[in-house]
N, C-alpha and C positions, 0 to 999 in steps of 0.2 A: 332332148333339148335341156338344157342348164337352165336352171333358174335366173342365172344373169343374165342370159340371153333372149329372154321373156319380153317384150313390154308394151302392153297396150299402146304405146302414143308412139307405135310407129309399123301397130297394124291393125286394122278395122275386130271388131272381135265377129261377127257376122251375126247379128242379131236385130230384128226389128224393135226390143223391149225397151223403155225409156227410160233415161239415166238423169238423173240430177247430181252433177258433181260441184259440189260450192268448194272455195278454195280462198286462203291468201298467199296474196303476196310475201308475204312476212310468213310464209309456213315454218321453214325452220330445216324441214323435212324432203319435200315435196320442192320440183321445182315449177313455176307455172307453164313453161314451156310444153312440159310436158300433160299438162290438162289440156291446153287448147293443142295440141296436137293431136290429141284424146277426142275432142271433138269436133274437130276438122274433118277427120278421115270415118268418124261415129255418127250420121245422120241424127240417131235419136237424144244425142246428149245437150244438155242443158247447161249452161254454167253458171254461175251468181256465185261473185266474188263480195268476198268481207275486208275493209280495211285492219289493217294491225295485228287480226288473229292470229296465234301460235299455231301451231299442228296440234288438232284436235280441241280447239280451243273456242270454235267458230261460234258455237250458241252463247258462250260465255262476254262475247265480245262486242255483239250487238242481238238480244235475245227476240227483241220486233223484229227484225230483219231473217233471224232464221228460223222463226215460225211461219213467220207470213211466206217465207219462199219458200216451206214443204209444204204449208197449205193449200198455196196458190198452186202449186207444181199437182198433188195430188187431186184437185177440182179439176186442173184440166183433163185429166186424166181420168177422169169417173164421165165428167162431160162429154169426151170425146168417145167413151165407151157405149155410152147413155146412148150416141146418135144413131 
């Protein structure tokens, strides 16, 4: 298989382990289609988008916003382990 012909958001990877994918609009990069197709077809994936961010730019752009969503993302996650 080629490396172009790769791509997660348009086949499940087959994995039960949870994924936090934050993204913008405004990536640059990255097109959103292909996140939420990423987790469409991905049961365990998460999304939390940031306005205006660049690619790679996300914690830079609003720094509350993407601590409190790994925080919050990793509590549930300890939580739901805990039970």
């Amino acid at each position: 298989m080629k490396v172009d012909d790769f791509s997660l958001a348009q086949s499940p990877i087959g994995t039960h382990i949870p994924m936090l994918v934050m993204y913008s609009l405004n990536d640059g990069y990255i097109q959103i289609k292909d996140a939420l197709e990423f987790a469409e077809i991905n049961r365990n994936v998460e999304l939390q988008e940031f306005e205006g961010a660049r690619h790679c730019r996300l914690r830079n752009s609003n720094v509350e916003l993407y601590e409190r969503t790994l925080k919050d993302f990793v509590a549930r996650l300890l939580n739901e382990r805990a039970k």
